[in-house]
Residue frames as qw, qx, qy, qz and C-alpha x, y, z in Angstrom:
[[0.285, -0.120, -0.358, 0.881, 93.90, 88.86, 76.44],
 [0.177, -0.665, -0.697, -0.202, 90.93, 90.80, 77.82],
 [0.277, 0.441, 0.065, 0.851, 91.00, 94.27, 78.12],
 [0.299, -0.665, -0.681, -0.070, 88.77, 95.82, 81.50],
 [0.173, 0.607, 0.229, 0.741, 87.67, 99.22, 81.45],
 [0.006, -0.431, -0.607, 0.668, 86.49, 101.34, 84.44],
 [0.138, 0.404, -0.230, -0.875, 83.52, 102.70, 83.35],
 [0.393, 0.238, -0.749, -0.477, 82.41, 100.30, 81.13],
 [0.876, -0.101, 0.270, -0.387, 79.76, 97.29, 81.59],
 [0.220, 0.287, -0.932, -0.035, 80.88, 94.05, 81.59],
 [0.845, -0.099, -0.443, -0.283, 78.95, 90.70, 82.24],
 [0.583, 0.241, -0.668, 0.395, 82.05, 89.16, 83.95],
 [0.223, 0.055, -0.525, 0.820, 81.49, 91.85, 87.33],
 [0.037, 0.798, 0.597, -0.070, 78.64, 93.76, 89.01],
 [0.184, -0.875, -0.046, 0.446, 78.52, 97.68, 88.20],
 [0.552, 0.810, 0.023, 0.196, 80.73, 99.82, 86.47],
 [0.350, -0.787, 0.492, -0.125, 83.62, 99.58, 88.79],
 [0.807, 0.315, -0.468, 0.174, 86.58, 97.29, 88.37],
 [0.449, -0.711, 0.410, -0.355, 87.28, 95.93, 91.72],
 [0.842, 0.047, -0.535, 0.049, 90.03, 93.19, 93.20],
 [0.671, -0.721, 0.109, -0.136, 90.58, 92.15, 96.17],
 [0.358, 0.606, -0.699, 0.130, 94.38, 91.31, 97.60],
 [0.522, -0.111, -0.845, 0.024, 95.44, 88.49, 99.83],
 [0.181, 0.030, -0.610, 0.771, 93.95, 90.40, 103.15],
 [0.147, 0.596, 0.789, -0.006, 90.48, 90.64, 101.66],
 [0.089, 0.718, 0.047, -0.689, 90.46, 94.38, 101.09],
 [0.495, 0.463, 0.655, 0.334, 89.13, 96.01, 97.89],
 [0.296, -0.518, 0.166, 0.785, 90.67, 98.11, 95.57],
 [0.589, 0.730, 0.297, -0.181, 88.64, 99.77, 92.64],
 [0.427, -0.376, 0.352, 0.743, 91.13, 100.39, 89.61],
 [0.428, 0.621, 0.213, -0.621, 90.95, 101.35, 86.10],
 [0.672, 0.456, -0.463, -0.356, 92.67, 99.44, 83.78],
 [0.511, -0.534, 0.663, -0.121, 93.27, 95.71, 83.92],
 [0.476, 0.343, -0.787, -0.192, 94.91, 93.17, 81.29],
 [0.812, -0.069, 0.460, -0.352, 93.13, 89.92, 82.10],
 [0.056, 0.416, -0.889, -0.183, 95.05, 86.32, 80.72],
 [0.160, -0.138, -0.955, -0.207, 91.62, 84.30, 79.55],
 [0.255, 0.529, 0.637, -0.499, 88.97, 86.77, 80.42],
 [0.194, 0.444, 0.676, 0.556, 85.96, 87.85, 78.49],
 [0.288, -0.502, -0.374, -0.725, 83.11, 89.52, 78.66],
 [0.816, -0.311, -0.351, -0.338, 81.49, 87.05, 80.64],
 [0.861, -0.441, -0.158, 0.199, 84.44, 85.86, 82.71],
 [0.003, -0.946, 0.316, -0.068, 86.96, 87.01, 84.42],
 [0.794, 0.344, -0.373, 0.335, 90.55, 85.88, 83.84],
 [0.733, -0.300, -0.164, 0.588, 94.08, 86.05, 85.31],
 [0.075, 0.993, 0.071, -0.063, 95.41, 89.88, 85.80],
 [0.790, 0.477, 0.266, 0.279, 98.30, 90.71, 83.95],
 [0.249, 0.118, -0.100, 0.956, 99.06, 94.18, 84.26],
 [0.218, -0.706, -0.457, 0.495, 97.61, 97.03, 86.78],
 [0.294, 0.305, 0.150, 0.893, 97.16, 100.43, 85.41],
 [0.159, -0.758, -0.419, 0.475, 95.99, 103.87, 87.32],
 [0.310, 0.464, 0.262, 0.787, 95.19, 106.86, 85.72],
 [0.137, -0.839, -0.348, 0.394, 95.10, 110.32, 87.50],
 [0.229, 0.741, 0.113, 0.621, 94.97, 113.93, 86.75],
 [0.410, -0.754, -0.284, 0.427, 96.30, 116.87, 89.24],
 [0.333, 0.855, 0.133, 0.376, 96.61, 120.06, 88.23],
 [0.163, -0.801, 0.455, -0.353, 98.90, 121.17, 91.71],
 [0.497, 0.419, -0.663, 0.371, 102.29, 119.47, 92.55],
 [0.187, -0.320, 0.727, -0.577, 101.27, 119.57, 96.18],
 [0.795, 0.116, 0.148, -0.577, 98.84, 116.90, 95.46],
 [0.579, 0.577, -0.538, -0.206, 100.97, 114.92, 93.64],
 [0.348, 0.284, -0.858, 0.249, 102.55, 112.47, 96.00],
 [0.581, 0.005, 0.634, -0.510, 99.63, 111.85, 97.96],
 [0.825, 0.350, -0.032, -0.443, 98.09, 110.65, 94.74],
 [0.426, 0.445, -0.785, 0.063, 101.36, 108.64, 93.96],
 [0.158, -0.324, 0.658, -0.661, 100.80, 107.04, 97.13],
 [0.651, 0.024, 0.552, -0.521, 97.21, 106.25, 96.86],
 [0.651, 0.524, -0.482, -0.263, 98.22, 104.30, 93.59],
 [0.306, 0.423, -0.837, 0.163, 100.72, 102.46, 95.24],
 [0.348, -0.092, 0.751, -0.554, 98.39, 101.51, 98.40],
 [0.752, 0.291, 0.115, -0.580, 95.70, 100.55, 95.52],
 [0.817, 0.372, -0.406, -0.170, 97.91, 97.84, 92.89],
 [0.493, 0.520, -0.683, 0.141, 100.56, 96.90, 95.05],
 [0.580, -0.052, 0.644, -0.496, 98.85, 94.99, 97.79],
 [0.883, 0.224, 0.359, -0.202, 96.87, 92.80, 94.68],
 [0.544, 0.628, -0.550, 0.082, 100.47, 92.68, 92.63],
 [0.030, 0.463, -0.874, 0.144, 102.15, 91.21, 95.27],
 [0.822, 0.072, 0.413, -0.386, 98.54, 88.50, 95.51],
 [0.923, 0.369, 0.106, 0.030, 99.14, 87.16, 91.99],
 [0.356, -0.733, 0.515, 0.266, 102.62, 87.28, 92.07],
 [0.670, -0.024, 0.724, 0.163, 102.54, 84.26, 89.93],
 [0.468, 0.769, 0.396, 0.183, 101.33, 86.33, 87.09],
 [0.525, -0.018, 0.157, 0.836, 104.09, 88.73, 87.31],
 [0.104, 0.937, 0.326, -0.070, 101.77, 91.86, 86.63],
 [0.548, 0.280, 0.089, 0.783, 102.48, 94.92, 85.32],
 [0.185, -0.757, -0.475, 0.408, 101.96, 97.40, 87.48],
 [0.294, 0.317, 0.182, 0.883, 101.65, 101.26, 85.36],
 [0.006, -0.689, -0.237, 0.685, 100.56, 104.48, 86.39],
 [0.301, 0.575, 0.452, 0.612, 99.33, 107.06, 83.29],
 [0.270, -0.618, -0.351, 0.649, 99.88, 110.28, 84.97],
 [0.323, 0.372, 0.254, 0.832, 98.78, 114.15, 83.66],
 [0.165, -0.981, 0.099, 0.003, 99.30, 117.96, 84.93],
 [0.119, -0.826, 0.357, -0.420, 101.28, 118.73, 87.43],
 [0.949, -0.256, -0.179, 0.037, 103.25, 115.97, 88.88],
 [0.272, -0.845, 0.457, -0.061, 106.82, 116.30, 91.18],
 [0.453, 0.467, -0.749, 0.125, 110.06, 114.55, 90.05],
 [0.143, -0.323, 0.781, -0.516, 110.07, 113.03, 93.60],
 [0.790, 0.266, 0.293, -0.468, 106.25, 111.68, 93.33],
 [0.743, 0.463, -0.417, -0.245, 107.40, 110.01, 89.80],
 [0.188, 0.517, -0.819, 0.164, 110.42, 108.18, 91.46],
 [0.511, -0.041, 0.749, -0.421, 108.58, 107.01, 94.50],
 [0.884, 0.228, 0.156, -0.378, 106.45, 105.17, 92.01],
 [0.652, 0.517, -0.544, 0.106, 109.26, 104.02, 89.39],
 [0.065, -0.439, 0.834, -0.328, 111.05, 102.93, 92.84],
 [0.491, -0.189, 0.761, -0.379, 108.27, 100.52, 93.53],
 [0.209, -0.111, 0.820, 0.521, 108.21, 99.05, 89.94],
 [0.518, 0.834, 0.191, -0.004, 105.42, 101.08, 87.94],
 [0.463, 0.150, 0.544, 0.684, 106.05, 102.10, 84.74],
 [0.045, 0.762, 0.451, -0.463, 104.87, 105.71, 84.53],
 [0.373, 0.563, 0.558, 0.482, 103.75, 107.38, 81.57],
 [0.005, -0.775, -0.232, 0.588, 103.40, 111.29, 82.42],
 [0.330, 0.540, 0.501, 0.590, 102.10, 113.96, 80.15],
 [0.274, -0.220, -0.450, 0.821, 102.99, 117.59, 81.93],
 [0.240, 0.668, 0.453, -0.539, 100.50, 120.09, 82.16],
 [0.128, -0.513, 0.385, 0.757, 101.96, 122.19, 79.62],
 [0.125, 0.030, 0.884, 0.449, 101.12, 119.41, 76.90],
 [0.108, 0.544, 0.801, -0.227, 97.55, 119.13, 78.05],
 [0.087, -0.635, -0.098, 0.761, 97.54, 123.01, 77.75],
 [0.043, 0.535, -0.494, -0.684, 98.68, 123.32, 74.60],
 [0.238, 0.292, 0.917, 0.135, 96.81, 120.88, 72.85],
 [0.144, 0.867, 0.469, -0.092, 93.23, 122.48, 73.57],
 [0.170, 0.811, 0.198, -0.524, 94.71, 125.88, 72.83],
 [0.192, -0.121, 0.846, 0.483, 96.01, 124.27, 69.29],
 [0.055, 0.284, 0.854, 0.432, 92.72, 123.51, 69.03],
 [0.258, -0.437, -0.142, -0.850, 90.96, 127.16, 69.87],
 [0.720, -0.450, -0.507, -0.152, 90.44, 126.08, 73.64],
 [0.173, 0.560, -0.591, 0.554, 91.99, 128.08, 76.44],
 [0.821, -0.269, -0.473, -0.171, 92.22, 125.54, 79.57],
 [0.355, 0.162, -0.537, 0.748, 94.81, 126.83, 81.50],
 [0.439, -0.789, -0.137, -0.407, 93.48, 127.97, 85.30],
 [0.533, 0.161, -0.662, 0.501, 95.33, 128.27, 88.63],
 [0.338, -0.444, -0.596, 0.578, 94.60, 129.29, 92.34],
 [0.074, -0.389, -0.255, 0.882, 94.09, 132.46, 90.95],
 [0.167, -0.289, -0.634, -0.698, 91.45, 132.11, 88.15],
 [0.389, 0.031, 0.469, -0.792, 88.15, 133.20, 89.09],
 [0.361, 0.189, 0.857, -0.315, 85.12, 131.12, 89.59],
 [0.609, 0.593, 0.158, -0.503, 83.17, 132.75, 86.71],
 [0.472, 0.624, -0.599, -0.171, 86.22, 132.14, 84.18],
 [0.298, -0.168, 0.926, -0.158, 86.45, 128.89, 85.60],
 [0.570, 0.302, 0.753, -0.133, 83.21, 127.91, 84.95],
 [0.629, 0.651, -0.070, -0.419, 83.15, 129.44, 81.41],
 [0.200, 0.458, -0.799, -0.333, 86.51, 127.42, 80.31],
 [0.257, 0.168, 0.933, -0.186, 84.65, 124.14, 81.75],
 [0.576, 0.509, 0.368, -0.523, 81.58, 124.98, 79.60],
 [0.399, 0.734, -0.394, -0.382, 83.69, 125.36, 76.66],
 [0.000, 0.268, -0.962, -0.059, 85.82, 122.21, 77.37],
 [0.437, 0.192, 0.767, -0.428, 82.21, 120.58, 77.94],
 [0.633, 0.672, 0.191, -0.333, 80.71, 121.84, 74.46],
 [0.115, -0.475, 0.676, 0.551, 83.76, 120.79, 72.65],
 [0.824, 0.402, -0.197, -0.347, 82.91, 119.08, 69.05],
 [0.952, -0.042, 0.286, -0.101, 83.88, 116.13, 67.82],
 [0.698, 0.673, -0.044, 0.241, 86.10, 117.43, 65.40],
 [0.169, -0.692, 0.530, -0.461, 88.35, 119.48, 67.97],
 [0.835, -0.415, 0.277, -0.231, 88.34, 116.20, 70.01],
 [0.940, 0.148, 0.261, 0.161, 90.12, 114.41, 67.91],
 [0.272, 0.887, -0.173, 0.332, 92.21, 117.38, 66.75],
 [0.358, -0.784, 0.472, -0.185, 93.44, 117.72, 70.78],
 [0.834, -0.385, 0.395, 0.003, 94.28, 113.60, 70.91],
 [0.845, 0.411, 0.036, 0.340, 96.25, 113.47, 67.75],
 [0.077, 0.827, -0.363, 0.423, 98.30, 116.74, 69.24],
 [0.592, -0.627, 0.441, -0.249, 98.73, 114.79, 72.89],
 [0.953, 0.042, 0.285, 0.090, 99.78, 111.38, 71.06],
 [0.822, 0.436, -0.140, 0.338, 102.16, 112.88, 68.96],
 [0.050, 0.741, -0.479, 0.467, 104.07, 115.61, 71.22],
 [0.530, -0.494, 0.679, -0.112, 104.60, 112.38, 74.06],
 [0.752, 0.470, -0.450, -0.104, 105.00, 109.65, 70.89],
 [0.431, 0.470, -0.731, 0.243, 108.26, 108.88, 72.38],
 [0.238, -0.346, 0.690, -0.590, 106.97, 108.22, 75.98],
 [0.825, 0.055, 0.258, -0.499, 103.72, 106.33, 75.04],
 [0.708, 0.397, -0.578, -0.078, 105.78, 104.30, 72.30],
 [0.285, 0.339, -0.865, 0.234, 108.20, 103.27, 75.11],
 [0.494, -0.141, 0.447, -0.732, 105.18, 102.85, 77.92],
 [0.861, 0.240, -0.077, -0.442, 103.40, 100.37, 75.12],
 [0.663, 0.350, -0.648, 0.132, 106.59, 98.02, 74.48],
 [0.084, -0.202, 0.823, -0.524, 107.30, 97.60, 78.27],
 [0.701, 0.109, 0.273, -0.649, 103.56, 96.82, 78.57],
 [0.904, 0.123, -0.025, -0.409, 103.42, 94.30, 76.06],
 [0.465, 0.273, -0.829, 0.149, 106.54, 92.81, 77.07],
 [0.253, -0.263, 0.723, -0.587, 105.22, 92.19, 80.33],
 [0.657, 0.158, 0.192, -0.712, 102.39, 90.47, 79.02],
 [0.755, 0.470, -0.412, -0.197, 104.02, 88.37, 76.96],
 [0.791, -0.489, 0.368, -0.028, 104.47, 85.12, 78.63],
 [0.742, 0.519, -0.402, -0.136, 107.47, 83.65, 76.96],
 [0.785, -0.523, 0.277, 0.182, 109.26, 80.93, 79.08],
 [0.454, 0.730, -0.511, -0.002, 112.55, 81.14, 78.79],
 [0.412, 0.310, -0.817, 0.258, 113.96, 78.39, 81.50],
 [0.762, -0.488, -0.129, -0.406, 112.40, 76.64, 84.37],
 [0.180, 0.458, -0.769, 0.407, 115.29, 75.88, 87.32],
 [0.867, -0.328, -0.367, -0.080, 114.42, 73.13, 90.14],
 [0.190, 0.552, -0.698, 0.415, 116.63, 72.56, 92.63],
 [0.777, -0.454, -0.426, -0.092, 115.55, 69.66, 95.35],
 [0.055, -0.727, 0.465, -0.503, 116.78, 70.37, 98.64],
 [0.751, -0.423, -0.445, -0.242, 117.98, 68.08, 100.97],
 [0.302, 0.403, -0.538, 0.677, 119.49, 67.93, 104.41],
 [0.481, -0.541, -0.656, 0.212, 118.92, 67.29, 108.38],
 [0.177, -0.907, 0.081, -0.373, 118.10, 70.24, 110.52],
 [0.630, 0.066, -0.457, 0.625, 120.78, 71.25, 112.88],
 [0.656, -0.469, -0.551, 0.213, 120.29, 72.78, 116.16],
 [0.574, 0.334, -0.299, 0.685, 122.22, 75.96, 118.08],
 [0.439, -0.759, -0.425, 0.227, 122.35, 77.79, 120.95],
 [0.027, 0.757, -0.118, -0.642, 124.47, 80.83, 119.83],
 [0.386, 0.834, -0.275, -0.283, 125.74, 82.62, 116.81],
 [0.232, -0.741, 0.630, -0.025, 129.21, 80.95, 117.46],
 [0.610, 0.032, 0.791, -0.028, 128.22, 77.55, 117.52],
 [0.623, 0.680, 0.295, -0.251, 125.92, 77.91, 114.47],
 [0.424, 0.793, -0.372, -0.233, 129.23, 79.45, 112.44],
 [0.187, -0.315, 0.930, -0.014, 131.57, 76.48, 113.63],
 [0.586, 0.199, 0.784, 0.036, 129.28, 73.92, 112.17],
 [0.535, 0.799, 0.228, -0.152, 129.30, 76.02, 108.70],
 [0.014, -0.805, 0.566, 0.175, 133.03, 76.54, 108.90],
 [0.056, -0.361, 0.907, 0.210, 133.59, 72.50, 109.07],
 [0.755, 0.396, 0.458, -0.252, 130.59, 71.34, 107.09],
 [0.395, -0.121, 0.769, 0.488, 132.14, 69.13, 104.53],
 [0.321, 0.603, -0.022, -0.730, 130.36, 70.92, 101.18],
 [0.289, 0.435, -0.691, -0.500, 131.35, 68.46, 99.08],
 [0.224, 0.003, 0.953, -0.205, 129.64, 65.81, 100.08],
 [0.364, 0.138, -0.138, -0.911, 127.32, 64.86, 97.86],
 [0.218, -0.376, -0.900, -0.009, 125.38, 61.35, 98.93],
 [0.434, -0.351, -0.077, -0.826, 121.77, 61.94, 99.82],
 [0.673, -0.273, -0.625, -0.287, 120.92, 58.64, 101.27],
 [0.490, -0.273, -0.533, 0.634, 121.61, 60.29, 104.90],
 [0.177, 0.163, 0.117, -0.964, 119.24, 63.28, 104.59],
 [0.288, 0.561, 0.741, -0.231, 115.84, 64.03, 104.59],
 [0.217, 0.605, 0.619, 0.451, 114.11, 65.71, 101.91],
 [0.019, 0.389, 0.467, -0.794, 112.94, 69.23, 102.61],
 [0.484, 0.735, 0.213, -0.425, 111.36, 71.07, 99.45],
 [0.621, 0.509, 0.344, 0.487, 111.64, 72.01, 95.85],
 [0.097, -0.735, -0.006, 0.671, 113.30, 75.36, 94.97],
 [0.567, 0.472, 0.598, 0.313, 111.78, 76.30, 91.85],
 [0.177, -0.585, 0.055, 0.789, 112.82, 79.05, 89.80],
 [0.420, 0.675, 0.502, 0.340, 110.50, 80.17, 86.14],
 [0.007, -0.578, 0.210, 0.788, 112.22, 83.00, 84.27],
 [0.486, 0.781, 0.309, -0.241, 110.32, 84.55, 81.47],
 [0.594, 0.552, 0.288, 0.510, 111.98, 85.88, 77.98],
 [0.126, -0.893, -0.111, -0.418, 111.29, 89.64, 79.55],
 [0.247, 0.319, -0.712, 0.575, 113.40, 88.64, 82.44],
 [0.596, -0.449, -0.007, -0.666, 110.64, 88.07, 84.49],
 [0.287, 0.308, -0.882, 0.211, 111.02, 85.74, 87.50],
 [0.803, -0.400, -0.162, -0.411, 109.02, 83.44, 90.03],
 [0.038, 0.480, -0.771, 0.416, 110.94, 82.67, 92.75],
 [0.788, -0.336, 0.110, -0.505, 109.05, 79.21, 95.17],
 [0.205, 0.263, -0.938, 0.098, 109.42, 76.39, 97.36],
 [0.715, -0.029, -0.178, -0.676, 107.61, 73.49, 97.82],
 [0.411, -0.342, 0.805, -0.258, 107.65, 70.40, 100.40],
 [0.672, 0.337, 0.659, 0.039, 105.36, 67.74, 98.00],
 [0.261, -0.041, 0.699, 0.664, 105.66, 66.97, 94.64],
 [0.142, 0.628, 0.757, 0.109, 102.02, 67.65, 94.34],
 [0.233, -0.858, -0.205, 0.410, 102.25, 71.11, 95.41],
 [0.351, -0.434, 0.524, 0.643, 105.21, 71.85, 93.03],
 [0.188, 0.382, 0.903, 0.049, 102.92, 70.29, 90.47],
 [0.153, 0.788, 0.583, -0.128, 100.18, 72.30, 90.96],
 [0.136, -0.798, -0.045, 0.585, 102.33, 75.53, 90.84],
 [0.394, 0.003, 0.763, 0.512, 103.79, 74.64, 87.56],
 [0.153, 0.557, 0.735, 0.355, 100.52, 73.72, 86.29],
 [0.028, 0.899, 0.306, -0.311, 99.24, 77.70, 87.66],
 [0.301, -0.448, 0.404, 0.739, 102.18, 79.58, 85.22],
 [0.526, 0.728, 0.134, -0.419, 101.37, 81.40, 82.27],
 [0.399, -0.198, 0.692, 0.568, 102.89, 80.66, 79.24]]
């Protein structure tokens, strides 16, 4: 598993951006991405999505939810086959509503409220608090201060922010590395066959479903149509597909993580 950073060189990409494209060709810079057999040098299968944003004002909040969702879940629903995990790492000021709308479209969202953030630095002799109504001079003196912090106080504020959310990052990290973990738990098949049938209303269509004989179970009077494969994971994960050639079935198989 191969860890890519925003920020960070890599071999694998160009730049310092971490960019993928979904199935419509558009490209979406993120910032963290869990890669199944990448390196340095190459780049692998993606795993799990993660966005990280600050906003210090709630009215900001759900646009930024938003521009999360318009950024992973266009190239989550590309590799589908990888099941991704799609998280959000959120701190300030964030609205109950903004949190949902993500959790509704299956991130896993870590938030750390202002408050925490707050308290930390002034734990560690750092006042950081500002709103709409701080002025521009005391603005730029707390930013000077947060800018000349030491090394010692750095580490001071992230052992305060890791342990007062403990309970949230603990659970954030297990969902994460279940998702990652490919463990098959059952691979389902189903071959379909049968002849297409025909209708000109509704009506008709239900009368030949009312006295279709269900039990009938000779094939050698139908035509093939597809496979209907079904790969569920340990984690519950699922992969839902169908497939008209055995080759094609095949191949998809042969594209599953494990």
């Amino acid at each position: 598993m191969y860890l890519d950073v925003v920020g960070q060189p890599r071999e694998g990409r160009k730049g310092k951006k971490i960019t993928w494209a979904d199935s419509y060709g558009s490209t979406h810079d993120l910032d963290f991405v869990f890669e199944y057999g990448g390196s340095s040098t190459q780049l692998g299968r993606p795993v799990a999505f993660i966005e990280s944003a600050w906003r210090r004002y709630t009215k900001h909040s759900k646009n930024k939810a938003q521009e999360i969702q318009g950024a992973i879940l266009p190239i989550a629903d590309k590799y589908y086959i990888e099941c991704p995990f799609k998280g959000a790492i959120l701190a300030g000021e964030f609205t109950e509503p903004s949190l949902k709308q993500l959790a509704n479209c299956g991130f896993h969202v870590l938030y750390i409220p202002y408050s925490n953030i707050v308290s930390a630095f002034s734990q560690s002799g750092i006042d950081m608090s500002f709103d709409e109504s701080t002025s521009e001079v005391l603005l730029s003196q707390k930013v000077s201060a947060i800018e000349n912090i030491s090394q010692e106080q750095l580490l001071s504020i992230k052992k305060i922010i890791i342990d007062s959310n403990r309970d949230d990052i603990t659970t954030f990290i297990n969902i994460l590395e279940g998702k990652i973990s490919k463990s098959l738990k059952k691979v389902v098949i189903t071959p379909l066959y049968g002849n297409n049938y025909e209708f000109n209303s509704l009506s008709d269509a239900k009368n030949f479903i009312s006295g279709y004989n269900i039990q009938h179970s000779a094939t050698e009077n139908y035509v093939f149509n597809n496979f209907l494969i079904y790969v569920v994971y340990m984690n519950d994960d699922h992969i839902k597909a169908e497939f008209s050639s055995s080759t094609a079935a095949i191949n998809f198989l042969n594209a599953v993580i494990v």
